[in-house]
gemmi code that builds the backbone of each chain (N, CA, C; Angstrom):
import gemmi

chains = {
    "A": [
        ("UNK", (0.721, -18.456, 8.533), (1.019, -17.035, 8.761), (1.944, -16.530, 7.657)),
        ("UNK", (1.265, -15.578, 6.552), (2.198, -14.830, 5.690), (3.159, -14.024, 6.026)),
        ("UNK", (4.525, -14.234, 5.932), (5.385, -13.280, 6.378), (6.366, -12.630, 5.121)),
        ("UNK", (6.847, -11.376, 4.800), (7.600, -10.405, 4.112), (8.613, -10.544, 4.512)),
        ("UNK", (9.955, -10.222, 4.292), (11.018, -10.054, 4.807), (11.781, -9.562, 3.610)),
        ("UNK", (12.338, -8.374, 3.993), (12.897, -7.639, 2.973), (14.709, -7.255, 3.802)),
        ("UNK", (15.409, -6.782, 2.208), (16.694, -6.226, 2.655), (17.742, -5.616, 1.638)),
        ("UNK", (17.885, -4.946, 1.812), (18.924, -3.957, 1.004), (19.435, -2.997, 1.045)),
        ("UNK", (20.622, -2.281, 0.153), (21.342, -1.563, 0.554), (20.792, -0.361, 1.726)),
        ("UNK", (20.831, 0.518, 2.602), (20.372, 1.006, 2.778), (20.982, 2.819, 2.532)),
        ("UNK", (22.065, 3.005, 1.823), (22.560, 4.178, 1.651), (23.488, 4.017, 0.076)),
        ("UNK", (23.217, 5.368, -0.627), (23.412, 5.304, -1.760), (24.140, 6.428, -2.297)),
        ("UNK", (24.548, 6.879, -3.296), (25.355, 8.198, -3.736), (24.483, 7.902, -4.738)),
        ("UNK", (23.996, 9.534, -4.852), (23.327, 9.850, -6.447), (24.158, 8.743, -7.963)),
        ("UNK", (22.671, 8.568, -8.663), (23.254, 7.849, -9.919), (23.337, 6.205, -9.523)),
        ("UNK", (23.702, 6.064, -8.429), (23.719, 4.475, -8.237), (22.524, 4.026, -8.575)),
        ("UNK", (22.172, 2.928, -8.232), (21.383, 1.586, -8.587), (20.457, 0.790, -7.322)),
        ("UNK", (19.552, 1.814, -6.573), (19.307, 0.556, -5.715), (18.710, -0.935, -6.200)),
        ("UNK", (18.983, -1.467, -4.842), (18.536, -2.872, -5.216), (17.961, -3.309, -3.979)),
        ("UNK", (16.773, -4.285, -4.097), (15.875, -4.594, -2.716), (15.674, -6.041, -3.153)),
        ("UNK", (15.611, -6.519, -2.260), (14.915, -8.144, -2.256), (13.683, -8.873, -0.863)),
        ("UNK", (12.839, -8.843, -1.559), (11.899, -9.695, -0.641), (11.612, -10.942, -0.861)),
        ("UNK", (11.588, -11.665, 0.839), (11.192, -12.808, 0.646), (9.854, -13.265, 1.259)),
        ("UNK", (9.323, -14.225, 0.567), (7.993, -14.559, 1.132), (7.835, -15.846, 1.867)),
        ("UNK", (7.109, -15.796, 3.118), (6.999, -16.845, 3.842), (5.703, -17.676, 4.062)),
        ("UNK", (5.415, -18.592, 4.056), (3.776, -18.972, 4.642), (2.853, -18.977, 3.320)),
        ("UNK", (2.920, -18.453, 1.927), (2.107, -18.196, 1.263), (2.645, -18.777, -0.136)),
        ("UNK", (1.283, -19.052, -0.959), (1.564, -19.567, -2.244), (1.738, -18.918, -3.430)),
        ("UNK", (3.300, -18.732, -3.364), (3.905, -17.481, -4.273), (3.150, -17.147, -5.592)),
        ("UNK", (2.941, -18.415, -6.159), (1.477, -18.225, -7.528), (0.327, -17.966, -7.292)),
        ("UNK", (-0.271, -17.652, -6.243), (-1.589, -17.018, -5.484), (-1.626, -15.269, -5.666)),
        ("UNK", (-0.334, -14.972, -5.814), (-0.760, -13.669, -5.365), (0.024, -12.418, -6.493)),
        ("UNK", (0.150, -11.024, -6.913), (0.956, -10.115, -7.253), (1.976, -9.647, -6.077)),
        ("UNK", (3.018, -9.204, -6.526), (3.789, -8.849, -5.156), (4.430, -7.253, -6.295)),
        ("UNK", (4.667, -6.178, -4.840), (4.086, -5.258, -5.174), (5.203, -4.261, -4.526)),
        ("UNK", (6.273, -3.476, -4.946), (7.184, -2.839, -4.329), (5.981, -1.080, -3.928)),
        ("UNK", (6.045, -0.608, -2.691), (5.781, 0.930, -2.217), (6.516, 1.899, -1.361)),
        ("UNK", (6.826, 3.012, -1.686), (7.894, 3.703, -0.488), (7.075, 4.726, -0.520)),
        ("UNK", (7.778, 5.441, 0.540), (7.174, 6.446, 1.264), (8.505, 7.288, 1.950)),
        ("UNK", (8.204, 8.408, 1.222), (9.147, 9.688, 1.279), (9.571, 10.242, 3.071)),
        ("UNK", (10.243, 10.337, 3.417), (10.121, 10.493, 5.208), (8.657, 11.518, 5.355)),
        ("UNK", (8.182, 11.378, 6.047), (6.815, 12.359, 6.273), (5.964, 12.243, 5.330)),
        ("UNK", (5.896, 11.656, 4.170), (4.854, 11.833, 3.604), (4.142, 10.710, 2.939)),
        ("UNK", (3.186, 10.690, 2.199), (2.553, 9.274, 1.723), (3.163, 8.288, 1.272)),
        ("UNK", (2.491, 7.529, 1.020), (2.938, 5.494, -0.251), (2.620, 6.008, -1.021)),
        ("UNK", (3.728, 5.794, -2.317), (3.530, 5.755, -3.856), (3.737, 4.635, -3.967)),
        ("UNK", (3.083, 3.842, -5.166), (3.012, 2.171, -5.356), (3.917, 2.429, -6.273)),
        ("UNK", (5.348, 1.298, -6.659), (6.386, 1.399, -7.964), (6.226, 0.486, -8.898)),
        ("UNK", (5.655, -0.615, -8.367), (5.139, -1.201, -9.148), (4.973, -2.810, -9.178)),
        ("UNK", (4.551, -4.007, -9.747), (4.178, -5.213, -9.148), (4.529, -6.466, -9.828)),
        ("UNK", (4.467, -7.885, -9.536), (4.998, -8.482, -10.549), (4.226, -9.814, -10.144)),
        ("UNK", (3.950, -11.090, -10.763), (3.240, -12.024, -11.061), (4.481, -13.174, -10.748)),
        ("UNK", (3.754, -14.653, -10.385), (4.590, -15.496, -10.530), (5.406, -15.933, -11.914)),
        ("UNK", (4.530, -15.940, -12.538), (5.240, -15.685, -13.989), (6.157, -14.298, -14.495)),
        ("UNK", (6.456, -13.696, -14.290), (7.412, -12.630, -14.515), (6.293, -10.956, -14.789)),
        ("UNK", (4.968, -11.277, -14.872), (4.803, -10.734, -15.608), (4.447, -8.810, -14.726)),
        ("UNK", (5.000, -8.304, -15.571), (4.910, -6.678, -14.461), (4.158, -5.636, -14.719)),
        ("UNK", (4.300, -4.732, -14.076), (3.073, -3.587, -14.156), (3.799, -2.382, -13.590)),
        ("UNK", (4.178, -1.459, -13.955), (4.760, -0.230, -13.388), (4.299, 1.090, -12.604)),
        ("UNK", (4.683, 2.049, -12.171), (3.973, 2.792, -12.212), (4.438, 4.186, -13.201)),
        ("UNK", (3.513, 4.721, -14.270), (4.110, 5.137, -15.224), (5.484, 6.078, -14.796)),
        ("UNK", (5.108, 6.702, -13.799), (6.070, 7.871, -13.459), (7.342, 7.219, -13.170)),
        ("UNK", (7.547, 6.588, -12.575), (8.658, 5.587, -12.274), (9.475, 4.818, -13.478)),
        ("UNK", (8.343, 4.382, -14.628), (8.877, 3.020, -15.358), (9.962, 3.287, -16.295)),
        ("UNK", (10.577, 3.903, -16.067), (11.764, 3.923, -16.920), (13.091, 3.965, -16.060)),
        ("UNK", (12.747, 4.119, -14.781), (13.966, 3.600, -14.408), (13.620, 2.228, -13.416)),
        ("UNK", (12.576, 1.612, -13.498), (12.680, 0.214, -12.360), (12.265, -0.413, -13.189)),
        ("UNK", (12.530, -1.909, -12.726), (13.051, -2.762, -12.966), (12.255, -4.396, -11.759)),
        ("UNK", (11.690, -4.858, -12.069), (11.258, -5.736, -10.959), (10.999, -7.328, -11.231)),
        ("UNK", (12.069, -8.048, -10.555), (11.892, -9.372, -11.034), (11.584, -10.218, -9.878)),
        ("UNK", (11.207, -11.564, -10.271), (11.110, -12.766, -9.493), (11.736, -14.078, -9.504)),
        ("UNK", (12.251, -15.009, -8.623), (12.979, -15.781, -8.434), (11.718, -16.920, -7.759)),
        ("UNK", (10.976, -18.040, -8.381), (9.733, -18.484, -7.652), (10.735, -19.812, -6.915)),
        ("UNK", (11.598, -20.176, -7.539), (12.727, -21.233, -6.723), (12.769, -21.384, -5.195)),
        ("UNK", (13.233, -19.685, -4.838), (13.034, -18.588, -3.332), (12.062, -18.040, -2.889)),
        ("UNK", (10.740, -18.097, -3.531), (10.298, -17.492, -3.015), (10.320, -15.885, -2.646)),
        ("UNK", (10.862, -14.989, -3.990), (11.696, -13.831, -3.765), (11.367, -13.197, -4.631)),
        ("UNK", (11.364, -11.948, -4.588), (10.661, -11.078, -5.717), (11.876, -9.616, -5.013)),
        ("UNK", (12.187, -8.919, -6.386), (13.278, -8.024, -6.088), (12.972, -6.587, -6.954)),
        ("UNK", (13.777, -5.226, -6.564), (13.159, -4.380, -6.602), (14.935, -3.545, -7.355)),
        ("UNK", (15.227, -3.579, -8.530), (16.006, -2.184, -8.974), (15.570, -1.214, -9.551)),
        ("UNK", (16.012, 0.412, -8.974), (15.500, 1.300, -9.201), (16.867, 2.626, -9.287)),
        ("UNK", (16.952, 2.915, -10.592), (18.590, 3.091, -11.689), (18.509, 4.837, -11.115)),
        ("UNK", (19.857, 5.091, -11.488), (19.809, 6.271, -11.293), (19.401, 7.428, -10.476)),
        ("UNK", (19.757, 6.679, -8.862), (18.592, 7.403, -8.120), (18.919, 8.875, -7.860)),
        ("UNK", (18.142, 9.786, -7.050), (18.432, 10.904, -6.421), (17.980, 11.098, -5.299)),
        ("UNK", (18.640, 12.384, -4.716), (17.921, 12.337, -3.286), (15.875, 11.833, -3.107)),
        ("UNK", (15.565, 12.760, -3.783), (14.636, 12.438, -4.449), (13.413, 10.975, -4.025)),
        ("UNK", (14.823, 9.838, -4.324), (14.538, 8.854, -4.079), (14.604, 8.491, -2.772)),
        ("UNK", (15.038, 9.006, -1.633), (14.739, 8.582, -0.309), (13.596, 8.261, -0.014)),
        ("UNK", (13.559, 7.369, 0.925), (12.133, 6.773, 1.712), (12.529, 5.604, 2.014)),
        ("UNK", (11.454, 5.131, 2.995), (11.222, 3.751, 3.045), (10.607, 3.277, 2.366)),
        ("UNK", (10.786, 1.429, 1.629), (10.927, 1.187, 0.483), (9.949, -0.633, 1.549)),
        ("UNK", (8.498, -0.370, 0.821), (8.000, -1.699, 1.466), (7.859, -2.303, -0.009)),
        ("UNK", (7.530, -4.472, 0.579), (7.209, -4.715, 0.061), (5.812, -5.304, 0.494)),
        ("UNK", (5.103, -5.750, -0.294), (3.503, -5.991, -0.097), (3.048, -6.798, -1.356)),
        ("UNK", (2.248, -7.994, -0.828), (1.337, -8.501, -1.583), (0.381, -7.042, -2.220)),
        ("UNK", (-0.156, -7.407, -3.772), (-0.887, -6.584, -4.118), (-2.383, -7.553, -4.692)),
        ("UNK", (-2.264, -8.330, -5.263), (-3.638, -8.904, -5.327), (-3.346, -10.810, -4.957)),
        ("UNK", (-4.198, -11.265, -4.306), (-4.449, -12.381, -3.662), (-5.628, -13.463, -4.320)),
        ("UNK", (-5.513, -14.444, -4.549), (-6.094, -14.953, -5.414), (-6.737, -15.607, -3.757)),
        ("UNK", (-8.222, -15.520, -4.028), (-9.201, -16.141, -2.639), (-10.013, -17.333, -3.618)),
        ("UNK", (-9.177, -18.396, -3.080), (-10.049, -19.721, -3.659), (-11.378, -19.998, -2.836)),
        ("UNK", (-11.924, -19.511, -1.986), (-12.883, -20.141, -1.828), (-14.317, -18.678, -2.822)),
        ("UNK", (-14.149, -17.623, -2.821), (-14.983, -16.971, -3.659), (-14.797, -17.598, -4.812)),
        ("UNK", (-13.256, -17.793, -5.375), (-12.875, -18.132, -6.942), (-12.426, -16.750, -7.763)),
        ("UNK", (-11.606, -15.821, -6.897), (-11.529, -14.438, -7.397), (-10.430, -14.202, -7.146)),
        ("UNK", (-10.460, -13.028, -7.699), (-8.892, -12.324, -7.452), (-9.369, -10.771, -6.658)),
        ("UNK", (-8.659, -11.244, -5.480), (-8.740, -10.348, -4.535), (-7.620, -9.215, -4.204)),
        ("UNK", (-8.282, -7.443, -4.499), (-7.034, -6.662, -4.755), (-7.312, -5.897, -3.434)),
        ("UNK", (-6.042, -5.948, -3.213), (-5.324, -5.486, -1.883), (-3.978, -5.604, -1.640)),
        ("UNK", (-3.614, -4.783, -0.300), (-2.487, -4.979, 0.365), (-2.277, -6.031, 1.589)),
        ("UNK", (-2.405, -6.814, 1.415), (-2.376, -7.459, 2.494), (-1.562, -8.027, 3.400)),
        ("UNK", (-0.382, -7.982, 2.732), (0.939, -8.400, 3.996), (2.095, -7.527, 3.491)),
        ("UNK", (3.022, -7.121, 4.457), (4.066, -5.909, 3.988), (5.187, -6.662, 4.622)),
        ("UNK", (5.732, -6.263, 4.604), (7.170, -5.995, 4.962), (7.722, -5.033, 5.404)),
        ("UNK", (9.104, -5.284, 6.474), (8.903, -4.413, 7.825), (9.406, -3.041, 7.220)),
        ("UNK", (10.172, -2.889, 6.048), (10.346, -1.652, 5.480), (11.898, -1.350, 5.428)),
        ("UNK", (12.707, -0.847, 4.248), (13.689, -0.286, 4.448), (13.940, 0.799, 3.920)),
        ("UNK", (14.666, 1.047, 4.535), (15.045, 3.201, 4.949), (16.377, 3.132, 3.740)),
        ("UNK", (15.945, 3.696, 2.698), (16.815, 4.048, 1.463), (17.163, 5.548, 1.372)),
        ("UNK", (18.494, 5.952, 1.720), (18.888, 7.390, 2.022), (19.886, 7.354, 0.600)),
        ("UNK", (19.517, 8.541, -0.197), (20.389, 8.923, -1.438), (20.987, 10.147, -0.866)),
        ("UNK", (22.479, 9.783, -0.764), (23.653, 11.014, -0.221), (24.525, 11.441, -1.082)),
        ("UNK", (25.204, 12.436, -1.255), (26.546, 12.542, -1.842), (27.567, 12.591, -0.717)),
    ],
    "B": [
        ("UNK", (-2.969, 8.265, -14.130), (-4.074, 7.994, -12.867), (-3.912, 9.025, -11.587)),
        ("UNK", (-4.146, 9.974, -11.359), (-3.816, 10.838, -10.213), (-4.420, 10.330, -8.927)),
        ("UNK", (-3.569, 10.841, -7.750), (-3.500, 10.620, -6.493), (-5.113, 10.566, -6.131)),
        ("UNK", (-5.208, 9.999, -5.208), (-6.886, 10.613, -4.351), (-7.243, 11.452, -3.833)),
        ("UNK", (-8.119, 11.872, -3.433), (-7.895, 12.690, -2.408), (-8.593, 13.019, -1.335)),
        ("UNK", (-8.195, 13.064, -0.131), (-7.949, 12.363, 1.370), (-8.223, 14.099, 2.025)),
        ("UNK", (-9.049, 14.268, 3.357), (-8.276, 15.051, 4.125), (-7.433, 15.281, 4.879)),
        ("UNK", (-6.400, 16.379, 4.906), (-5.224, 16.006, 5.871), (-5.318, 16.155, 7.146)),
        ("UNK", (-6.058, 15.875, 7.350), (-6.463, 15.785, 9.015), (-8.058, 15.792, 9.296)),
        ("UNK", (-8.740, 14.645, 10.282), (-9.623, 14.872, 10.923), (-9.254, 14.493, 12.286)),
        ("UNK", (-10.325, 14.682, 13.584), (-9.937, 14.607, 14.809), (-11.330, 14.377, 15.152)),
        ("UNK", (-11.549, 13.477, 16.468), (-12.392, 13.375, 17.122), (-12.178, 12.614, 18.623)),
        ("UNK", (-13.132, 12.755, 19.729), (-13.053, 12.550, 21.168), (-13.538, 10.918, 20.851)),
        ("UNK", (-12.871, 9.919, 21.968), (-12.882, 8.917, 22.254), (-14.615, 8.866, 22.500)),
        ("UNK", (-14.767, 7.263, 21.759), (-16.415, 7.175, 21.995), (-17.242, 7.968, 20.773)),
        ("UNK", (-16.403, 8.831, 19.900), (-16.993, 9.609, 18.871), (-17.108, 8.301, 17.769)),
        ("UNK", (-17.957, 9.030, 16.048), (-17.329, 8.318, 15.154), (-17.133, 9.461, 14.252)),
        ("UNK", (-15.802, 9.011, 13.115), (-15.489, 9.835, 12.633), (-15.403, 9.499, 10.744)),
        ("UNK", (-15.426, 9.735, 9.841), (-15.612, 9.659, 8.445), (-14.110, 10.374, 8.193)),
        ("UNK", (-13.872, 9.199, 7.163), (-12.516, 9.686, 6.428), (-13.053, 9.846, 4.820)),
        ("UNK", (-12.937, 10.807, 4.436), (-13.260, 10.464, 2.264), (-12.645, 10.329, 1.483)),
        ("UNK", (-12.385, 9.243, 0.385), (-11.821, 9.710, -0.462), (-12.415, 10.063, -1.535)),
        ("UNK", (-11.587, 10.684, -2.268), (-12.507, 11.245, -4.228), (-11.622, 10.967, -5.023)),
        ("UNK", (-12.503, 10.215, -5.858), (-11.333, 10.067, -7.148), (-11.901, 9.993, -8.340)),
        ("UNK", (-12.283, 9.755, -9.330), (-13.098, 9.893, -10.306), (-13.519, 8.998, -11.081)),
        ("UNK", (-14.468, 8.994, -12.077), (-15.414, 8.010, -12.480), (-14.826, 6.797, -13.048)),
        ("UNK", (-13.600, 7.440, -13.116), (-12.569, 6.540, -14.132), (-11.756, 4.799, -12.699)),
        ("UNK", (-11.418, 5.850, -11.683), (-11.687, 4.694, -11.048), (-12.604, 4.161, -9.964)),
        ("UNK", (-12.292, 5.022, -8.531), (-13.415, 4.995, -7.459), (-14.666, 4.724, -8.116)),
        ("UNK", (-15.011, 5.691, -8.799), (-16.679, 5.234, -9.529), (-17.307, 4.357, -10.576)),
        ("UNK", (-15.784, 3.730, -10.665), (-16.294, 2.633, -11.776), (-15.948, 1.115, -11.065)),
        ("UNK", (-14.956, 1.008, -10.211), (-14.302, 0.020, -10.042), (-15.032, -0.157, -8.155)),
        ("UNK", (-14.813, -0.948, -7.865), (-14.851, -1.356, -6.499), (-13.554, -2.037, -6.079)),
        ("UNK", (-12.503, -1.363, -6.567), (-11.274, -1.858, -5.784), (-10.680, -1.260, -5.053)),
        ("UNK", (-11.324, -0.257, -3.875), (-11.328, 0.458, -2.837), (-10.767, -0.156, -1.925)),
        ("UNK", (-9.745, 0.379, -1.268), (-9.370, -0.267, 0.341), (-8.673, 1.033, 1.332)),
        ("UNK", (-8.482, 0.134, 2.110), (-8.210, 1.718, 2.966), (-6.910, 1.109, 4.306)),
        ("UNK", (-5.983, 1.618, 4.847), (-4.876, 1.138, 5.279), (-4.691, 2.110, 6.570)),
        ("UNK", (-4.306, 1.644, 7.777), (-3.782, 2.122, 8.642), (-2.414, 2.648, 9.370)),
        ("UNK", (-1.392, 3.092, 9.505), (-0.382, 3.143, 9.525), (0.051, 3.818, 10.794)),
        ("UNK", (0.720, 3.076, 11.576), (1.249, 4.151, 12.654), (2.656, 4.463, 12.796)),
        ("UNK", (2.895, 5.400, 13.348), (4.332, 5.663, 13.024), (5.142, 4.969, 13.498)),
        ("UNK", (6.681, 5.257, 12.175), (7.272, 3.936, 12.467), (6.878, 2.456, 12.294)),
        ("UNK", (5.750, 2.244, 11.766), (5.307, 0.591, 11.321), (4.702, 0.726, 9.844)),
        ("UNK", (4.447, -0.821, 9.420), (4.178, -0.628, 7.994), (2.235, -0.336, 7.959)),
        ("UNK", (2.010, -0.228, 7.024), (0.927, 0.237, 7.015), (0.097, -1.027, 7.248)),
        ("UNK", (-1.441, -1.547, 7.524), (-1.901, -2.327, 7.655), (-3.347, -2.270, 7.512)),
        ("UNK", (-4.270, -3.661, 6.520), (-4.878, -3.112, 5.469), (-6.022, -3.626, 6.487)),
        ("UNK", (-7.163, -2.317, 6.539), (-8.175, -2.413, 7.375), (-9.402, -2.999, 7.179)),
        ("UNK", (-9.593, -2.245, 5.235), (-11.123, -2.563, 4.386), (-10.865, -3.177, 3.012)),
        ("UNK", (-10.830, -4.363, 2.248), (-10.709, -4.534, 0.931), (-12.084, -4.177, -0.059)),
        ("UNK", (-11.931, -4.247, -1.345), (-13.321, -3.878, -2.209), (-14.014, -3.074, -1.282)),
        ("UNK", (-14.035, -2.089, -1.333), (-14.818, -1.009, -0.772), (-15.179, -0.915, 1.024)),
        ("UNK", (-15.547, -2.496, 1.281), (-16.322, -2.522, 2.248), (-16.051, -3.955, 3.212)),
        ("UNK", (-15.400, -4.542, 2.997), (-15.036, -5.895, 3.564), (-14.043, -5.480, 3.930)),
        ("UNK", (-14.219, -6.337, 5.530), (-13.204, -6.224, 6.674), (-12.370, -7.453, 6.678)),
        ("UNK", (-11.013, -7.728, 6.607), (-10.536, -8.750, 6.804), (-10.755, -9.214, 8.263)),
        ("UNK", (-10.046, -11.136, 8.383), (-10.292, -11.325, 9.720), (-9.192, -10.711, 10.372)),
        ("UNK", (-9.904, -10.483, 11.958), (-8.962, -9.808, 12.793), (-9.116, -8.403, 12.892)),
        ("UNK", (-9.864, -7.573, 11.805), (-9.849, -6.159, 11.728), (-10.925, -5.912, 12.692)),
        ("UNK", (-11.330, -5.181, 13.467), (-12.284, -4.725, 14.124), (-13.363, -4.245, 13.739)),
        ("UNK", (-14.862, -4.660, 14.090), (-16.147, -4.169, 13.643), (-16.096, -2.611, 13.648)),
        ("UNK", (-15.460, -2.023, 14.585), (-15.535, -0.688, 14.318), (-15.308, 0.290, 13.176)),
        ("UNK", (-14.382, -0.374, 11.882), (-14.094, -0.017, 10.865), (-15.067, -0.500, 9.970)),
        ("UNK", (-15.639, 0.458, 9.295), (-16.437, 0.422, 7.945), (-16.009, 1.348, 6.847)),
        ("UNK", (-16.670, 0.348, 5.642), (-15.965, 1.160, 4.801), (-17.440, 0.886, 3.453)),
        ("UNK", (-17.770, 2.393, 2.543), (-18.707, 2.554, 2.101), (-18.197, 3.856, 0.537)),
        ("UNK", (-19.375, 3.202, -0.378), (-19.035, 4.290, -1.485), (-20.230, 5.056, -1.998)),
        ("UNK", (-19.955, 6.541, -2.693), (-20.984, 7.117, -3.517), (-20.256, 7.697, -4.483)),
        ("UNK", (-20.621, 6.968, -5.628), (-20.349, 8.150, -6.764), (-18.628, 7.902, -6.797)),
        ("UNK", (-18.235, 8.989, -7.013), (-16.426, 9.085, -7.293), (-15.536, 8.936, -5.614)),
        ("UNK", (-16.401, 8.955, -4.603), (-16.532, 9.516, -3.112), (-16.352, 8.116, -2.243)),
        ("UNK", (-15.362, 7.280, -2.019), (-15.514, 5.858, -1.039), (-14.933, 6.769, 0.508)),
        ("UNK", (-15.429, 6.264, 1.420), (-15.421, 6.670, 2.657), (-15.116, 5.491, 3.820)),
        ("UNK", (-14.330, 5.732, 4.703), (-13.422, 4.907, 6.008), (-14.608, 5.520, 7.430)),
        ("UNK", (-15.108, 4.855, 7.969), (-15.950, 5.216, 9.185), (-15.333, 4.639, 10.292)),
        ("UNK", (-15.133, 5.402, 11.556), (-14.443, 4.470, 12.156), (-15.333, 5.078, 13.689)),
        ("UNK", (-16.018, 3.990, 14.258), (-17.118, 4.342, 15.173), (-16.445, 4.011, 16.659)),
        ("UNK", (-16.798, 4.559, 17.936), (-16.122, 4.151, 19.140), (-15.011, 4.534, 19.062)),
        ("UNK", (-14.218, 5.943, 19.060), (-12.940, 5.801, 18.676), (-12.011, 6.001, 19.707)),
        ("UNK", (-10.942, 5.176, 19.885), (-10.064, 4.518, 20.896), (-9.040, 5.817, 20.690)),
        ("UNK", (-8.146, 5.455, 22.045), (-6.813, 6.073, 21.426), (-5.715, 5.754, 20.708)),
        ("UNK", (-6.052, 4.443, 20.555), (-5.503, 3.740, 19.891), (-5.573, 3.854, 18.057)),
        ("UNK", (-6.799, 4.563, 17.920), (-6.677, 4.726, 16.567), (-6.222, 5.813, 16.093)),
        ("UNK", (-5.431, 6.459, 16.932), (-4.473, 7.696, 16.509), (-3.597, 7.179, 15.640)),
        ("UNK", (-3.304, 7.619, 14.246), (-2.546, 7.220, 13.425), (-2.614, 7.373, 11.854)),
        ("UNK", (-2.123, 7.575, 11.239), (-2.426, 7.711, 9.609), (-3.138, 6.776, 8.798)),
        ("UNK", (-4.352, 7.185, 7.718), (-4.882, 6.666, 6.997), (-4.817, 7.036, 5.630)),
        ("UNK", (-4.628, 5.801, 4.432), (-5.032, 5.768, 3.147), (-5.895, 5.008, 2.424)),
        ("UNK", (-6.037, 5.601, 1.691), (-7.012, 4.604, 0.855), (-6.333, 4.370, -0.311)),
        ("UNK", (-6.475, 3.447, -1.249), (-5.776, 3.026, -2.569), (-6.842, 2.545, -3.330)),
        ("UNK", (-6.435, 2.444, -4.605), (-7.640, 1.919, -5.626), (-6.534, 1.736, -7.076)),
        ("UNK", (-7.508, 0.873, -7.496), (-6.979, 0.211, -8.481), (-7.623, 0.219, -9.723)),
        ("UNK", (-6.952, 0.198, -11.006), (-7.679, 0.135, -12.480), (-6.661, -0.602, -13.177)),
        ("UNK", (-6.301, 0.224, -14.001), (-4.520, -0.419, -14.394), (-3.597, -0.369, -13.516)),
        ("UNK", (-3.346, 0.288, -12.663), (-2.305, 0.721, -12.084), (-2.733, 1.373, -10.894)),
        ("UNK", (-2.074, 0.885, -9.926), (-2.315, 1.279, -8.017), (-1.962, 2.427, -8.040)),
        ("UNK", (-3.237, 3.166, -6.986), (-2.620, 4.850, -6.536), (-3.260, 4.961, -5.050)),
        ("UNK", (-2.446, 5.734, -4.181), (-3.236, 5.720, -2.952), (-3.375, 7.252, -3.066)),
        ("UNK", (-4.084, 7.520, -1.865), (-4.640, 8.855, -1.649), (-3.168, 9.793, -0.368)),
        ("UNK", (-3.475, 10.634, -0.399), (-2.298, 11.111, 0.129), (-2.316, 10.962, 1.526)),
        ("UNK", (-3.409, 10.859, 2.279), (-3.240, 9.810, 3.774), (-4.089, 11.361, 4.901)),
        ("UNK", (-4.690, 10.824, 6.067), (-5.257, 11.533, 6.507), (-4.811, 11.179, 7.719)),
        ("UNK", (-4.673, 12.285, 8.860), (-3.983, 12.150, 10.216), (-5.276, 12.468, 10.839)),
        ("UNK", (-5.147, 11.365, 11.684), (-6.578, 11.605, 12.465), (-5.573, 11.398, 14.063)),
        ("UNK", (-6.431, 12.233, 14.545), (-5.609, 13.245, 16.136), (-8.026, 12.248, 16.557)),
        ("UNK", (-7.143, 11.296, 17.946), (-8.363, 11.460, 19.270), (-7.949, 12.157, 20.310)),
        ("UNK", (-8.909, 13.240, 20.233), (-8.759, 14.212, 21.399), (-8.463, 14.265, 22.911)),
    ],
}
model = gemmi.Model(1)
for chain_id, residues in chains.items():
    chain = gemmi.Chain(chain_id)
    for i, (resn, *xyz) in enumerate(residues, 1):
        res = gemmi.Residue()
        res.name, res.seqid = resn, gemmi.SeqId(i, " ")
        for name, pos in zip(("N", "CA", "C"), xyz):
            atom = gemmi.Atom()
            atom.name, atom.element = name, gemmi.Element(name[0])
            atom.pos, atom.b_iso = gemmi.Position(*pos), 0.0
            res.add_atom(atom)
        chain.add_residue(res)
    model.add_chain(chain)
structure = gemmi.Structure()
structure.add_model(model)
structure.setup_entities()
């Protein structure tokens, strides 16, 4: 059973720095992309962007100049900074597998497939 | 890569079926088959219903299908419970992940 588990600050003053960390349970951390998404109170998932067992990342353009997304494969942990925030930046802040490597096709399988329970990132003054 | 796009609302009576669409353009929906589509109810994380266009993971219910034309992939969801009151997206992939802006489907 794949499990997410995420945690971080959850309140911020403009300009700070959030920071998120997920951990992964049940699954073979080099199998898969892992994949930070939030969602504004009321309104859709924007994807921020994803990262490989090897370090390697993918942004989303609108975002990529201020995040930042690394991995720790030791833990099992993949982490999420995102500079300079603003209100702006509120939402809940998931994490999610983004592509899954399915050994028995022999493919790389793109999806969301396991999340994390979500945290509520409020930018205040 | 711009957003998808979703209607913001459909509705239908229990026992109905109902079609969700998305559109996105040749560049991805119509070139790629990395279509999926996600469920979300409020207050929980979202949860992924259809991968590549049309494959149901295990555990997802036969009632969900999922199908494409052209720039146009589509969420069918047949027998509908009250239980499937709740928000839907679809996402797709090329270089870079985008979902569609999510559709509220109300059973009557």
């Amino acid at each position: 059973q794949v499990q997410l588990q995420q945690w971080g600050a959850g309140l911020l003053k403009p300009s700070e720095t959030l920071s998120l960390t997920c951990v992964v349970y049940g699954a073979s951390f080099s199998g898969y992309y892992w994949s930070w998404i939030r969602q504004p109170p009321g309104k859709g998932l924007e994807w921020i962007g994803e990262i490989n067992h090897s370090g390697a990342t993918n942004y989303n353009p609108s975002l990529k100049s201020r995040v930042t997304i690394s991995v720790d494969t030791s833990k099992n942990q993949f982490s999420l900074k995102l500079s300079s925030v603003t209100a702006a930046d509120t939402a809940v802040y998931y994490c999610a597998n983004s592509r899954g490597y399915d050994r028995i096709g022999s493919y790389w399988r793109y999806s969301f497939d396991y999340w994390g329970q979500g945290t509520l990132v409020t930018v205040s003054s | 890569q711009s957003a998808l796009t979703q209607p913001a609302s459909v509705s239908g009576s229990p026992g109905q079926s109902i079609t969700i669409s998305c559109t996105g353009t040749s560049r991805d929906v119509g070139n790629y088959n990395y279509v999926s589509w996600y469920q979300q109810h409020p207050g929980k994380a979202p949860k992924l219903l259809i991968y590549e266009v049309t494959n149901r993971p295990s555990g997802v219910s036969n009632r969900f299908s999922g199908s494409k034309s052209g720039n146009t992939a589509s969420l069918t969801i047949s027998g509908l419970q009250a239980e499937d009151e709740a928000d839907y997206y679809c996402s797709s992939f090329t270089t870079n992940w985008v979902f569609g802006a999510g559709t509220k489907l109300t059973v009557l």
